[in-house]
C-alpha positions as a Markdown table, in Angstrom:
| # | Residue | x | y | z |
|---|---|---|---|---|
| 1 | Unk | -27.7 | -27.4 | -0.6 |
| 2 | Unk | -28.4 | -26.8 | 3.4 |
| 3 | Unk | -24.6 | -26.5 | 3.8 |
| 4 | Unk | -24.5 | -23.2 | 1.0 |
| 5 | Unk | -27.6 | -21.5 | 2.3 |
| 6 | Unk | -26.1 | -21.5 | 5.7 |
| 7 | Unk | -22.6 | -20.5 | 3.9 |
| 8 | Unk | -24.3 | -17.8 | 1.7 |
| 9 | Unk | -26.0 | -16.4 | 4.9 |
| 10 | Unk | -22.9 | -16.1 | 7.0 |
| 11 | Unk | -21.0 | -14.2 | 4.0 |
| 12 | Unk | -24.3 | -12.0 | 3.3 |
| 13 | Unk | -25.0 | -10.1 | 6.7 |
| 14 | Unk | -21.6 | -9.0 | 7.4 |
| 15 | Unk | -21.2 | -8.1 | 3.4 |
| 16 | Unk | -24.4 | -6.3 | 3.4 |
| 17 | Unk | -23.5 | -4.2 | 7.3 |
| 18 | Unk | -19.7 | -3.4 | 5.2 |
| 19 | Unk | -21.6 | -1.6 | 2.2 |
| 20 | Unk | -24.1 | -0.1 | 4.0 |
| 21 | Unk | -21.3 | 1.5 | 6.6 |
| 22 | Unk | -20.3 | 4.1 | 3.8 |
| 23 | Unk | -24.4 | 5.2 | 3.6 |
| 24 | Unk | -24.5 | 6.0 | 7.0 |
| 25 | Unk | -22.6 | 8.8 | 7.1 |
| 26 | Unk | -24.2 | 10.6 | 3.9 |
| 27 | Unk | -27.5 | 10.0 | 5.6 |
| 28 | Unk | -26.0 | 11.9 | 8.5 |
| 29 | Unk | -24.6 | 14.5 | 6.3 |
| 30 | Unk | -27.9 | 14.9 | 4.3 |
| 31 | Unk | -29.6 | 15.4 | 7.7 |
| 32 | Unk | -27.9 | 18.2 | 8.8 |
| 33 | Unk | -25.2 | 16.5 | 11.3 |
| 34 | Unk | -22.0 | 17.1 | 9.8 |
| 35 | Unk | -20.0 | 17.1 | 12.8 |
| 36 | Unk | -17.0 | 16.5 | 12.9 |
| 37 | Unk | -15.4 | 13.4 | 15.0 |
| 38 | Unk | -14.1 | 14.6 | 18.4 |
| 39 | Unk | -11.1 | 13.1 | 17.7 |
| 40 | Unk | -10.3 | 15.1 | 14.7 |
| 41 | Unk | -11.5 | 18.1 | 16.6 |
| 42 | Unk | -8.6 | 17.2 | 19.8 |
| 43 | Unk | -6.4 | 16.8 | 17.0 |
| 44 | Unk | -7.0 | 20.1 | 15.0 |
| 45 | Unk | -7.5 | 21.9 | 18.3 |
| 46 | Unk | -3.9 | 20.5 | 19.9 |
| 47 | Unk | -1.7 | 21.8 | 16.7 |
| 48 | Unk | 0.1 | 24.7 | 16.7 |
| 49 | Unk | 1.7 | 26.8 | 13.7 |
| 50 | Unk | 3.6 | 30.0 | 13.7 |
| 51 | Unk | 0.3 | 31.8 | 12.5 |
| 52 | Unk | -0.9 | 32.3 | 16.1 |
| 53 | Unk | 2.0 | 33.6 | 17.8 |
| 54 | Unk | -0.6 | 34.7 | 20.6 |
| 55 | Unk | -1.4 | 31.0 | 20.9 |
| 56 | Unk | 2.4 | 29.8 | 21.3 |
| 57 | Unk | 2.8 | 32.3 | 23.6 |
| 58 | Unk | -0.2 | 31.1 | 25.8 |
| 59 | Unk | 1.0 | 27.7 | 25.6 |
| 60 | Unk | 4.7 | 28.7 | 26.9 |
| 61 | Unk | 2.9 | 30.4 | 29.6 |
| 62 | Unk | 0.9 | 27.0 | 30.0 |
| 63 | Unk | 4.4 | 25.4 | 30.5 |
| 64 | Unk | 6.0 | 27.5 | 32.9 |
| 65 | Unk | 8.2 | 29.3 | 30.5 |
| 66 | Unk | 8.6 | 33.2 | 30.8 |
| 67 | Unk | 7.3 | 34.6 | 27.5 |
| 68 | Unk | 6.7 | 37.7 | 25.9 |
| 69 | Unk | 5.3 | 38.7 | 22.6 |
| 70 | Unk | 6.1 | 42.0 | 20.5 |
| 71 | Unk | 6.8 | 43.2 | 17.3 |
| 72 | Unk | 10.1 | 43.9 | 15.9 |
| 73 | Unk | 11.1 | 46.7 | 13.8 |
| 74 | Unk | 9.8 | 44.9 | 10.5 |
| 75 | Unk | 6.3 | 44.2 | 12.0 |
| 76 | Unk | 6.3 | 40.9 | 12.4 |
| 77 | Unk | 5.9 | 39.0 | 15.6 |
| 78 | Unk | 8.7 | 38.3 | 18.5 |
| 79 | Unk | 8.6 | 36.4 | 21.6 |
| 80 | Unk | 11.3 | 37.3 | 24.2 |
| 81 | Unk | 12.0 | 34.8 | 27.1 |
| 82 | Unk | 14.0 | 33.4 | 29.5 |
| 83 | Unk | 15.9 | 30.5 | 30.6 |
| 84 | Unk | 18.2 | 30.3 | 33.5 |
| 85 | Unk | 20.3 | 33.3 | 33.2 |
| 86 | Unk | 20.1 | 33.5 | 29.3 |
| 87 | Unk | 17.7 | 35.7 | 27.6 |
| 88 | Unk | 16.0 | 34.5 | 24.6 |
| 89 | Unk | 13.7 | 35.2 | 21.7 |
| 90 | Unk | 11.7 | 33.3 | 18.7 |
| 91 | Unk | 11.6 | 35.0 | 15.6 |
| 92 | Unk | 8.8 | 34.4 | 13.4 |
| 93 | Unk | 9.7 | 34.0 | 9.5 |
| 94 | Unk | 8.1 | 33.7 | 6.3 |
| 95 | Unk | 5.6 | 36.2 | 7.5 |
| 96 | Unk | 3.2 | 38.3 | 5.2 |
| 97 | Unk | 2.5 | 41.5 | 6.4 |
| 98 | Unk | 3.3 | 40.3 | 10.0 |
| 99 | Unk | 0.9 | 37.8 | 9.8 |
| 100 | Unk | 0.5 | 34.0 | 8.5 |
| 101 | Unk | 4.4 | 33.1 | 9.3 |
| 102 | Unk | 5.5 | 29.5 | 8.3 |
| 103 | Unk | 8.8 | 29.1 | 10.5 |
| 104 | Unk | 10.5 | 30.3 | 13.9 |
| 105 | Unk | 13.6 | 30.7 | 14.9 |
| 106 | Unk | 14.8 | 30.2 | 19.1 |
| 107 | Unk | 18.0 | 32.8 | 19.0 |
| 108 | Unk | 19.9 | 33.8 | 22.0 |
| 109 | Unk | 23.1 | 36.0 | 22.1 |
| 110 | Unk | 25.5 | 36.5 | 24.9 |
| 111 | Unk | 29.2 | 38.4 | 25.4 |
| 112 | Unk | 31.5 | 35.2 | 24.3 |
| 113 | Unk | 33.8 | 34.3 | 27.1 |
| 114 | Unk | 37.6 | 35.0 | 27.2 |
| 115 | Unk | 38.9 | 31.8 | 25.9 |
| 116 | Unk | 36.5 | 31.4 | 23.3 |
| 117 | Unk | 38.3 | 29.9 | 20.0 |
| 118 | Unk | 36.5 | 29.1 | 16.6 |
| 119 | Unk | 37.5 | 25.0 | 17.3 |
| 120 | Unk | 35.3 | 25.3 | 20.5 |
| 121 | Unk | 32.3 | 26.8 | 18.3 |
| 122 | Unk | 33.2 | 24.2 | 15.4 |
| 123 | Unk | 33.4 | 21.2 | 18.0 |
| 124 | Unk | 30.0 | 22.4 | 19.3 |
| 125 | Unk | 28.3 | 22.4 | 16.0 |
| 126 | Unk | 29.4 | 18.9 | 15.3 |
| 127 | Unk | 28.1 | 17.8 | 18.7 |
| 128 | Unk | 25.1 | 19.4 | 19.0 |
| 129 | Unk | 22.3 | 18.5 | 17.1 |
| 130 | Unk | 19.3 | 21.0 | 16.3 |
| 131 | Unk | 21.0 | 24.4 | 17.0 |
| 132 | Unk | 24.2 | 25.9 | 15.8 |
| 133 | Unk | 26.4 | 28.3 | 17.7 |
| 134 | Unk | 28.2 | 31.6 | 16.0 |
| 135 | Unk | 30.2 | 34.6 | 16.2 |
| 136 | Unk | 29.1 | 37.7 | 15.0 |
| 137 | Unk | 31.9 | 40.5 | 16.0 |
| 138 | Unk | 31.1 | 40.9 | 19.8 |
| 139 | Unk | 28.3 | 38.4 | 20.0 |
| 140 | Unk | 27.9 | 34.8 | 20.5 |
| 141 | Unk | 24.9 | 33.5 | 19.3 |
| 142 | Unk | 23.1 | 30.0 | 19.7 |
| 143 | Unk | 20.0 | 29.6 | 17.2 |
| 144 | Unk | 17.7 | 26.9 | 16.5 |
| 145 | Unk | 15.3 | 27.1 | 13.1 |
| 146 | Unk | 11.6 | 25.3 | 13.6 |
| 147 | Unk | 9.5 | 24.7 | 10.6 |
| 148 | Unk | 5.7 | 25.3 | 11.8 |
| 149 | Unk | 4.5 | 25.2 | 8.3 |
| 150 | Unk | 1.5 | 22.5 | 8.2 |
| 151 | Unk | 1.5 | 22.9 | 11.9 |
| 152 | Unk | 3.1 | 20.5 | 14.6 |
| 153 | Unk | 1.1 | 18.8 | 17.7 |
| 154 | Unk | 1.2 | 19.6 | 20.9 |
| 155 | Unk | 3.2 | 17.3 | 21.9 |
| 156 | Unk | 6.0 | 17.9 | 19.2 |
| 157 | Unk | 5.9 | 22.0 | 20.0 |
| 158 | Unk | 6.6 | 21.1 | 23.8 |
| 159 | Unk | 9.4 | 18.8 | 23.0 |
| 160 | Unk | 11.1 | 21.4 | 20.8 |
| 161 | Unk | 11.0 | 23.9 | 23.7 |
| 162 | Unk | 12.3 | 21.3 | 26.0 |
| 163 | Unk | 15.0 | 20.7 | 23.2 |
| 164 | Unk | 15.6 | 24.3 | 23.4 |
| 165 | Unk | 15.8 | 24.5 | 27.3 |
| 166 | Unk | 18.5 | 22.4 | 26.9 |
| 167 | Unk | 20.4 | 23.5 | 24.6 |
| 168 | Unk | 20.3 | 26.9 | 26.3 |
| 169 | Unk | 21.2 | 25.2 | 29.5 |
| 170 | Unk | 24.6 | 23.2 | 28.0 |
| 171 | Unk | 24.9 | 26.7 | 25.9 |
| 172 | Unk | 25.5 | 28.6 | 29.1 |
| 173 | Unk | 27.7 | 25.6 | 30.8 |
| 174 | Unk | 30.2 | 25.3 | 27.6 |
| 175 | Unk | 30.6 | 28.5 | 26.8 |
| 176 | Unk | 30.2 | 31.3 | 29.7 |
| 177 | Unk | 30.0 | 34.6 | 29.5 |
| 178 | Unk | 33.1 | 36.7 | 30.0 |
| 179 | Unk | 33.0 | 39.2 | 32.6 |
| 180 | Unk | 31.8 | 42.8 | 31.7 |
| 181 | Unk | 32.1 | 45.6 | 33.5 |
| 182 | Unk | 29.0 | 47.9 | 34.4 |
| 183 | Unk | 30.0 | 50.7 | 31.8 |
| 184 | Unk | 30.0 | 48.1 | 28.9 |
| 185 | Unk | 26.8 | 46.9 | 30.4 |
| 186 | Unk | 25.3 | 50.2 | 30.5 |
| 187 | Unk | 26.5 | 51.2 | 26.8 |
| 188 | Unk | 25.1 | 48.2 | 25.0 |
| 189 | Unk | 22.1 | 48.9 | 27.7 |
| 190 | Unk | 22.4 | 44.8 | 28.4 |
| 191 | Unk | 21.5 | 43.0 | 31.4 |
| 192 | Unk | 23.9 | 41.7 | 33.8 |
């Protein structure tokens, strides 16, 4: 009989501390402290979405990376940049009224170069993972589409802009653009 009470007693305290964990936080709540856990709040406050384009932008800047936000001619946001010698920009999508977007997408065009074929653009799609390159009359294009809907960490939004460095970087490497002489440049009022 010794042997249960001491058996009963070890199970009871620890049984008794795991029901009455629960209670403790509606006591809190009733009390007036409802606030949330700091690590919820470093969570939450790390994510990013493309609802805040202001706050992307800020964390680009953060980063090092050139960054620029506008409108375009439908209203809704635009962030122009620049990496290396390629300019860029994020277009926000899924947008209501210019506001409350749900996906970007990282597009950069350039003057295709002189040997460019349709196998180089095909054999750079299969390789590449994450963005896609095409022709469009004049333009080459390399775009990359980014679902923000839900929101992404920190972590994840830098990654996809190093992602993006790099495929901007091997963009420029594989497929130079052809020479253009300053009239063109100054007709399609591009950079050189």
């Amino acid at each position: 009989m010794i042997r249960q009470a001491s058996t009963l007693k070890n199970i009871a305290l620890p049984l008794a501390l795991l029901l009455a964990a629960p209670l403790s936080g509606l006591v809190q709540r009733a009390h007036g402290d409802d606030s949330t856990p700091k690590s919820a709040e470093h969570v939450r406050g790390g994510m990013f979405d493309a609802s805040s384009p202001q706050r992307l932008r800020d964390f680009m800047d953060k980063l090092g990376y050139v960054a620029e936000l506008a409108r375009d001619d439908y209203g809704d946001p635009i962030i122009h940049g620049r990496i290396s010698s390629t300019d860029y920009s994020i277009q926000f999508y899924e947008c209501e009224n210019g506001e409350f977007c749900n996906s970007v997408q990282f597009v950069a065009d350039t003057a295709p170069p002189a040997d460019l074929s349709l196998e180089k653009v095909n054999t750079a799609n299969q390789r590449w993972r994450y963005a896609r390159v095409s022709v469009a009359g004049p333009t080459l294009r390399i775009q990359m589409d980014v679902n923000l809907d839900g929101g992404v960490t920190a972590s994840n939004f830098e990654d996809t802009l190093y992602i993006w460095r790099r495929l901007v970087e091997r963009f420029e490497r594989e497929f130079p653009p052809a020479s253009r002489s300053p009239a063109d440049m100054l007709l399609n009022n591009a950079r050189p």
